[in-house]
C-alpha positions as CSV (number, residue, x, y, z in Angstrom):
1,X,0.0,0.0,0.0
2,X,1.3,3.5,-1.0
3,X,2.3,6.7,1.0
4,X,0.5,9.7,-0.9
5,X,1.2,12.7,1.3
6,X,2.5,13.8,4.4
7,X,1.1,15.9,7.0
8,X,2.6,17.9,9.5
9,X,1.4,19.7,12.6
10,X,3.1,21.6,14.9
11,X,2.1,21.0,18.7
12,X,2.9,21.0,22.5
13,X,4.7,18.7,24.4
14,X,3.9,17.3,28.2
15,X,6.5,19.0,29.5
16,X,9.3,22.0,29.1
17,X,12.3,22.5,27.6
18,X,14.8,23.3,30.2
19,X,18.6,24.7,30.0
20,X,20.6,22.2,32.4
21,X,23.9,23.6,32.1
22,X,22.0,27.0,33.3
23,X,20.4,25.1,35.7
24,X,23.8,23.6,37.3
25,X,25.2,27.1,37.3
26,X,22.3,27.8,40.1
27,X,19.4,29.1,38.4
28,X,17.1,29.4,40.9
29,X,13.4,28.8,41.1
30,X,10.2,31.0,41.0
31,X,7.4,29.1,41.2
32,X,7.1,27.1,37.7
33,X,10.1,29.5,35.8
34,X,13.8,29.1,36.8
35,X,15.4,32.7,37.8
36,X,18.4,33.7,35.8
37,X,19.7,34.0,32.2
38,X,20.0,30.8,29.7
39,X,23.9,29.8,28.9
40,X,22.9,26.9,26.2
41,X,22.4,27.9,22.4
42,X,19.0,28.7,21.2
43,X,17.5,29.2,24.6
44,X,15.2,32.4,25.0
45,X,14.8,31.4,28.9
46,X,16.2,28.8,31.3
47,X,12.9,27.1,30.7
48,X,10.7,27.5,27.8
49,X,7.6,25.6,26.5
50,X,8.4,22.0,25.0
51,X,7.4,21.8,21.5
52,X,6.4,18.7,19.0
53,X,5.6,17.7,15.5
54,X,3.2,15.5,14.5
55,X,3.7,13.8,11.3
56,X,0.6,12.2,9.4
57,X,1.3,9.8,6.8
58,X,-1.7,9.1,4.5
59,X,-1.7,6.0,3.2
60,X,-3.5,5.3,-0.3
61,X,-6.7,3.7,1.0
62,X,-6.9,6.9,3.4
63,X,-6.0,5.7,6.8
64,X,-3.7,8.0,8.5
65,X,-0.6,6.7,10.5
66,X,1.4,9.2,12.6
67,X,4.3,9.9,15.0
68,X,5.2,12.8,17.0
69,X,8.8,14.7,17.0
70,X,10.1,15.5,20.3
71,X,13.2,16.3,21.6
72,X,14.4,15.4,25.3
73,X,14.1,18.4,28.4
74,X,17.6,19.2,28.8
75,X,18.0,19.7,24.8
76,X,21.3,20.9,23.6
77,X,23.3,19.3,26.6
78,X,25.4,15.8,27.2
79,X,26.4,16.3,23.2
80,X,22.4,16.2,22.0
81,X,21.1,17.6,19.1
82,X,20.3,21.5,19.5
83,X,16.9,22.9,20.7
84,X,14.2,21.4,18.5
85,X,11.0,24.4,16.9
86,X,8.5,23.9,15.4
87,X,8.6,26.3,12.9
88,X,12.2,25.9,12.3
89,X,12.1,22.0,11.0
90,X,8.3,21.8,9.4
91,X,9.8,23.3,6.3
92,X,12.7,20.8,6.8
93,X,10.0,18.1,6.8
94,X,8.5,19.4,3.9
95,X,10.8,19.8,1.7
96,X,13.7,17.0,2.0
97,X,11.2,14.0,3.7
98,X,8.6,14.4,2.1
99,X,9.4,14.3,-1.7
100,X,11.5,11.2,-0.6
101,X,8.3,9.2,1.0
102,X,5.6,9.9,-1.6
103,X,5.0,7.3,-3.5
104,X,6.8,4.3,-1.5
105,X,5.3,1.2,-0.3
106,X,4.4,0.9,3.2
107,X,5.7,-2.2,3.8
108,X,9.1,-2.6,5.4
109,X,9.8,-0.6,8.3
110,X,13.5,-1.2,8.9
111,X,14.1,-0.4,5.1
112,X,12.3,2.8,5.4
113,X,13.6,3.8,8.2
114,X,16.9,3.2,6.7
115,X,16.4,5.5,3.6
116,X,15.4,8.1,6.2
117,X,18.4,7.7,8.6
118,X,20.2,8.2,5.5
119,X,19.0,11.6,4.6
120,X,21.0,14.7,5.5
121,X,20.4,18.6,4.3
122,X,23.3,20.2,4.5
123,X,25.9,17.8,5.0
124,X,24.2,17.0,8.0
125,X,21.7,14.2,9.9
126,X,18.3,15.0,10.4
127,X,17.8,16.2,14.0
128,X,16.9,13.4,16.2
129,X,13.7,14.9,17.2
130,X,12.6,14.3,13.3
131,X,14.1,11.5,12.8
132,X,12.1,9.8,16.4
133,X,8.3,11.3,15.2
134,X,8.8,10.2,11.4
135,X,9.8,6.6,12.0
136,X,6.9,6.2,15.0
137,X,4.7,7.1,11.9
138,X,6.4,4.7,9.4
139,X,5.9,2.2,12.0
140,X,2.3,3.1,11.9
141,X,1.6,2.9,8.4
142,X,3.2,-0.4,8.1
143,X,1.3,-1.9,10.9
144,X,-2.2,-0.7,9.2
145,X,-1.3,-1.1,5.7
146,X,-0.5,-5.1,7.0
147,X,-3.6,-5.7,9.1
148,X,-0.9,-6.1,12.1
149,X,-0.4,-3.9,15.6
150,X,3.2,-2.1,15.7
151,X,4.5,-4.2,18.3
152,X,3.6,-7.4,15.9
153,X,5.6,-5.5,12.6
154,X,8.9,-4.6,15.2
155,X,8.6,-8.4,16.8
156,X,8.1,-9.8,12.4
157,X,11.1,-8.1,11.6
158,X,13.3,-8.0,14.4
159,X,13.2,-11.6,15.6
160,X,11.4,-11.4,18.7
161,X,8.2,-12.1,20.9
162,X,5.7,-9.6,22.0
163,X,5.2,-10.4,25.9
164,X,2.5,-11.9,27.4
165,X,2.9,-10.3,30.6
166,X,3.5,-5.9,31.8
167,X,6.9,-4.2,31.5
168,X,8.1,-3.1,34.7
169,X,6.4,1.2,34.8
170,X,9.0,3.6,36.0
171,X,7.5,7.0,37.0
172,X,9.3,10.1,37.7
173,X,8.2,13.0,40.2
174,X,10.1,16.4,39.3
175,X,10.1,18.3,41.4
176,X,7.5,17.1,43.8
177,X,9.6,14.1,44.5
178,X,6.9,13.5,48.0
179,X,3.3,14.0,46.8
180,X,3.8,12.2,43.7
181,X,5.9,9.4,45.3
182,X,2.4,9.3,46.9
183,X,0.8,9.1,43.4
184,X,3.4,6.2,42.4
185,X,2.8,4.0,45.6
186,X,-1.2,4.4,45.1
187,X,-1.0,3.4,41.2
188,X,1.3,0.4,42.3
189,X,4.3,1.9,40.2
190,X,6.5,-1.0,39.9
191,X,9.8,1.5,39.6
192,X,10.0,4.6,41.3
193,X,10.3,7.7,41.7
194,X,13.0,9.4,39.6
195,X,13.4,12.4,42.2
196,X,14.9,15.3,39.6
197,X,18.1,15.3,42.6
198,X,20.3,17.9,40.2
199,X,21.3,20.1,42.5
200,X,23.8,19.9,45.5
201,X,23.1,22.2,47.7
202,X,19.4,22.2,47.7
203,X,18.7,18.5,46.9
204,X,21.6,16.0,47.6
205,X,23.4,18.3,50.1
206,X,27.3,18.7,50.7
207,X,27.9,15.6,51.9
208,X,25.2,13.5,50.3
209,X,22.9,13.4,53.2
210,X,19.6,15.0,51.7
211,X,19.1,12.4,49.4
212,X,20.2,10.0,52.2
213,X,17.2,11.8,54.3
214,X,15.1,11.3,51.2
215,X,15.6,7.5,50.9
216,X,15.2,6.9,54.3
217,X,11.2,8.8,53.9
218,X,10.6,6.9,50.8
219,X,11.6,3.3,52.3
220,X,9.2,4.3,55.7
221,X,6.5,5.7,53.1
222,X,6.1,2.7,50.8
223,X,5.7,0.1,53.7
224,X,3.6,2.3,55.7
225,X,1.2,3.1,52.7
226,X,1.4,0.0,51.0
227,X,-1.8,-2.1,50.7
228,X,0.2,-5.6,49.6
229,X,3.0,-6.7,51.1
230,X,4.0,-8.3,48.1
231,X,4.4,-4.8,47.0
232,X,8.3,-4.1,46.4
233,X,8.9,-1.3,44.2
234,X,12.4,-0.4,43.0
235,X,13.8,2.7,43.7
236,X,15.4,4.3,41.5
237,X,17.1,7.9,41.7
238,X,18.2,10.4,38.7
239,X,21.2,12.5,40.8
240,X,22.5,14.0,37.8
241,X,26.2,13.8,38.6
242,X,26.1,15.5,42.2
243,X,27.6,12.8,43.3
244,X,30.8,13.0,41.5
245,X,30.5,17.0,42.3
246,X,30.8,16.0,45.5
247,X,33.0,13.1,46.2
248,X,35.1,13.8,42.7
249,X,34.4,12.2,39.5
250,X,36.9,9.7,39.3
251,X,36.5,9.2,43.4
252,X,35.1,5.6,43.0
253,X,36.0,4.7,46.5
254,X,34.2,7.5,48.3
255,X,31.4,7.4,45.5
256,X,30.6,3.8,46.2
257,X,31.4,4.1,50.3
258,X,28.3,6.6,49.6
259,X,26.2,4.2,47.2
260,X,26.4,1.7,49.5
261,X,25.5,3.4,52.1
262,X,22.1,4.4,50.8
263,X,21.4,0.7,49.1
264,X,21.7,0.1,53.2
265,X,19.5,2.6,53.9
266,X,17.0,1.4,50.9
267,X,16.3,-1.9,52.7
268,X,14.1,-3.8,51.9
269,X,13.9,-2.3,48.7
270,X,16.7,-2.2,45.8
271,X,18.0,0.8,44.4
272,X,19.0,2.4,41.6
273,X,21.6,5.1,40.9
274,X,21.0,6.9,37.7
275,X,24.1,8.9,36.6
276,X,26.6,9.6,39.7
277,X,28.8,11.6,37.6
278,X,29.0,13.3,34.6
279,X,32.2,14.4,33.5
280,X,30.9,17.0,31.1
281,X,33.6,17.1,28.5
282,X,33.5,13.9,26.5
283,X,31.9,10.3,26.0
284,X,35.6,8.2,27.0
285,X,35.7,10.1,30.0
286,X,32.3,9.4,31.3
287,X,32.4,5.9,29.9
288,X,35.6,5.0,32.0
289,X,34.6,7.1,35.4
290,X,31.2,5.4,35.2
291,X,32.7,1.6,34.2
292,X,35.1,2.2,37.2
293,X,32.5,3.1,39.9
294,X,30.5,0.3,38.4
295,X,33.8,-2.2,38.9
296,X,34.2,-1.0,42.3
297,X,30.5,-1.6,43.6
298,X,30.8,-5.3,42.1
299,X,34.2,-5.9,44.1
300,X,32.5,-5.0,47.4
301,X,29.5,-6.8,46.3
302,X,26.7,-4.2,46.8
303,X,23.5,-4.7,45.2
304,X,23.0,-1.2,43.9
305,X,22.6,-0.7,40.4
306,X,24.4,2.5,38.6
307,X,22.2,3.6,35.3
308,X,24.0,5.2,32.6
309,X,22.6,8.1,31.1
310,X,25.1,11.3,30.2
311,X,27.1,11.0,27.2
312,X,25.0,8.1,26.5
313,X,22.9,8.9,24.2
314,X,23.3,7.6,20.5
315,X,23.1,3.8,19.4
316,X,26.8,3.9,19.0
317,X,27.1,5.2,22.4
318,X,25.3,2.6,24.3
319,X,26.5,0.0,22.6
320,X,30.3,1.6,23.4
321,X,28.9,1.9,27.3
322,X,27.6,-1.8,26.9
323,X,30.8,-3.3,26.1
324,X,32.9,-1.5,28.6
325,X,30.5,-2.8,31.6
326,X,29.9,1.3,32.5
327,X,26.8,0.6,34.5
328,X,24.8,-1.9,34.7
329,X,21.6,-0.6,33.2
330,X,21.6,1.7,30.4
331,X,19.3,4.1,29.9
332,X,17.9,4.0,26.1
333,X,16.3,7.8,25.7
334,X,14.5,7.2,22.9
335,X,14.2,10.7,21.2
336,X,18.0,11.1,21.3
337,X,18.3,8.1,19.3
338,X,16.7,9.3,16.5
339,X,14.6,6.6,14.7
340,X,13.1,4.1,17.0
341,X,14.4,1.5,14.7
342,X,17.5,2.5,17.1
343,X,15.8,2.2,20.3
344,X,14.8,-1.2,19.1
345,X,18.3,-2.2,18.6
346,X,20.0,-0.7,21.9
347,X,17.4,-3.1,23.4
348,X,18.4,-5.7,22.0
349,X,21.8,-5.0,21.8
350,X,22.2,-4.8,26.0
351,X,20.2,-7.6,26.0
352,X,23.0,-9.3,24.2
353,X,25.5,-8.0,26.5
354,X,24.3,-8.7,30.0
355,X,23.3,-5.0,30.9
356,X,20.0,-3.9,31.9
357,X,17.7,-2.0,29.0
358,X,16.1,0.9,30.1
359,X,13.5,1.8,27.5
360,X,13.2,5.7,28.8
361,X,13.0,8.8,27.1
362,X,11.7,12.1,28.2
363,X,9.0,14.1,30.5
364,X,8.8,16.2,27.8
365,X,7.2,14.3,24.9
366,X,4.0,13.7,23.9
367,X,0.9,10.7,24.3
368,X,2.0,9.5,21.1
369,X,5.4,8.5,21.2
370,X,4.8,7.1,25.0
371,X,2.2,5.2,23.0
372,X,4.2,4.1,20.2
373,X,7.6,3.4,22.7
374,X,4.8,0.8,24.6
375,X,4.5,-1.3,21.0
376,X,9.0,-1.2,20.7
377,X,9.1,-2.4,24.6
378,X,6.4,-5.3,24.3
379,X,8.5,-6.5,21.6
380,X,12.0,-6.3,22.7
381,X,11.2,-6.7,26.1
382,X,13.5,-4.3,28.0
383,X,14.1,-4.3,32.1
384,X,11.5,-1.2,32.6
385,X,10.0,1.8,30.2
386,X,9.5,4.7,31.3
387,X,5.7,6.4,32.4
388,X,5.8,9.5,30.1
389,X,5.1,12.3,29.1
390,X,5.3,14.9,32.1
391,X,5.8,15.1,35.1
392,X,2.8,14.7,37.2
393,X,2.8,10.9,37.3
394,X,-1.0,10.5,36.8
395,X,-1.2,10.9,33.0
396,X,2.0,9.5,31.9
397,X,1.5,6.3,34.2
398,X,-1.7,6.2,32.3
399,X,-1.1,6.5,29.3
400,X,1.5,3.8,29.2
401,X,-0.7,1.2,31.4
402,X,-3.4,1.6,29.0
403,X,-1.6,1.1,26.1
404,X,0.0,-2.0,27.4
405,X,-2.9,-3.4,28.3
406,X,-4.4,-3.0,24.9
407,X,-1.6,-4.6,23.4
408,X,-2.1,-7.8,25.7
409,X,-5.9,-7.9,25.5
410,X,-6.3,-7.3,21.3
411,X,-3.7,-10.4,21.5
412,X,-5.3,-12.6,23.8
413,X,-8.4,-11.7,22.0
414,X,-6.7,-12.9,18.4
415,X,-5.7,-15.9,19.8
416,X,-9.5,-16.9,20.8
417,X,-10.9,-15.7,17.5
């Protein structure tokens, strides 16, 4: 079945774009804004509203198929792509992807999605963000012009099995890492509750024992509020690098003293440790401080888990982070891959290797790709996905349970026919 046209629209994400390096410099908060002057490229304030694309792909019988662009909050750091506008890339759209899709058969997702990986204006790549909405749509338009769901087209053509059973939720909090923690232990999150600990002085404190303090109320909260006993959520904690600010980067002895210490403190529940350091200056750096601390926790034997996540964010990358043992759970942010058909294969990949797969991404995309990023991980069946978009736990948790559970029912209902 043919494309005939494409269709773009521009649109709003479920969350903000947000200037990190700004924000480690102490840009301070004002209710919703952050106080103080952007530092990144293409900023116009430390936080600004996120932005999307949907792109429609109208198939020749005239269903519609269609993926949304988004580009991760802290855009323009951690060597991503630059800040993603609507208005700057629809014409982008329209005139190099476009001409190129018209007129192909929907009918082979990897192939497609090759042919648009390989497209570059000006020398250079499509953005990410464009290259992550346009293949959720290709994936789309195969799946309907074949009478199958997207998960069944990634699980045809990859090699896999669409899973009978939930992927572990992960939901994150923001900001309002108590109240929603409330929300996550109501809704029965499996993985929880991301906490947004980027700052030092306000949120991990100088020697680490805020977030200690903040463990310690989580662990009492869960089994207090908990209706199941059965119930054993994992925790697991973004501290964007303040740990190495504090201890050192390439400190793995006091960084893990530390670790440990709130895996202890974590009891009964296991932890998670989502980038202790970021070196900020290039991917061989990060890789070996981050495969260091990772060596160090395994010689004392402690159970806590270090995520990857900084410098981390291509296919190349993770399978580079994969190799070298830095971490033992990658995080797979799926707009900074570009096309999912990349997503799909860092699942895959770390499956491979022995390291946890992270199927995450960002508050700040949209209900589509969350719903689309649901079809990849029933396929490829990663450790956990994440709940998105937003940050308000309630809608992305949602959307992603729903979805699921679609997935599993129209199966089980196949099967009966």
């Amino acid at each position: 079945m043919k494309i005939v046209d494409i269709v773009c629209s521009a649109g709003r994400t479920g969350f903000y774009f947000d200037d990190q390096r700004a924000i480690k410099q102490g840009a301070g908060h004002d209710g919703v804004f952050y106080v103080g002057n952007p530092v990144t490229e293409g900023f116009r304030a430390v936080r600004q509203a996120g932005e999307s694309i949907s792109v429609m792909i109208i198939l020749e019988d005239g269903q519609m198929a269609y993926g949304d662009c988004a580009a991760v909050q802290y855009s323009g750091a951690g060597g991503r792509d630059p800040l993603f506008l609507a208005e700057d890339f629809i014409p982008v759209i329209d005139k190099y992807i476009k001409p190129e899709l018209v007129g192909k058969e929907a009918d082979d997702f990897r192939g497609l999605c090759a042919m648009m990986e390989s497209i570059q204006v000006d020398g250079k790549r499509l953005h990410t963000a464009i290259r992550y909405g346009l293949s959720q749509a290709i994936l789309d338009a195969v799946a309907k012009a074949t009478g199958r769901m997207m998960c069944e087209v990634v699980a045809d053509e990859y090699g896999c099995t669409v899973s009978e059973t939930p992927i572990p939720i992960f939901t994150q909090s923001g900001d309002d890492r108590y109240d929603n923690a409330d929300k996550m232990i109501i809704k029965g999150a499996q993985v929880l509750p991301h906490a947004l600990i980027n700052n030092v002085e306000t949120k991990l404190g100088t020697k680490g024992e805020k977030l200690a303090e903040y463990v310690a109320w989580l662990r009492d909260r869960i089994l207090a509020n908990r209706t199941d006993d059965t119930y054993a959520p994992t925790m697991h904690i973004d501290v964007y690098g303040t740990i190495g600010l504090i201890f050192g980067n390439d400190n793995c002895k006091d960084m893990a003293t530390y670790i440990e210490e709130l895996g202890k403190i974590a009891k009964p529940f296991h932890l998670r440790i989502e980038g202790p350091m970021d070196c900020d200056c290039d991917r061989e750096t990060q890789m070996k401080a981050l495969a260091a601390l990772t060596k160090e926790l395994d010689d004392r034997g402690c159970d806590v888990e270090l995520v990857a996540d900084e410098w981390c964010n291509t296919l190349e990358d993770i399978k580079l982070f994969a190799d070298n043992k830095a971490g033992h759970m990658v995080q797979i942010k799926t707009p900074d891959l570009g096309g999912i058909n990349n997503t799909i294969e860092a699942v895959l990949y770390c499956k491979e290797k022995g390291i946890g797969a992270y199927q995450g991404g960002t508050c700040n995309e949209t209900d589509r790709s969350a719903q689309v990023c649901v079809h990849c991980a029933m396929a490829t069946q990663p450790v956990q996905i994440l709940a998105k978009p937003g940050m308000g736990v309630d809608e992305g948790f949602m959307i992603v349970y729903n979805e699921m559970n679609r997935i599993m029912a129209m199966r089980k209902a196949k099967k009966n026919r």
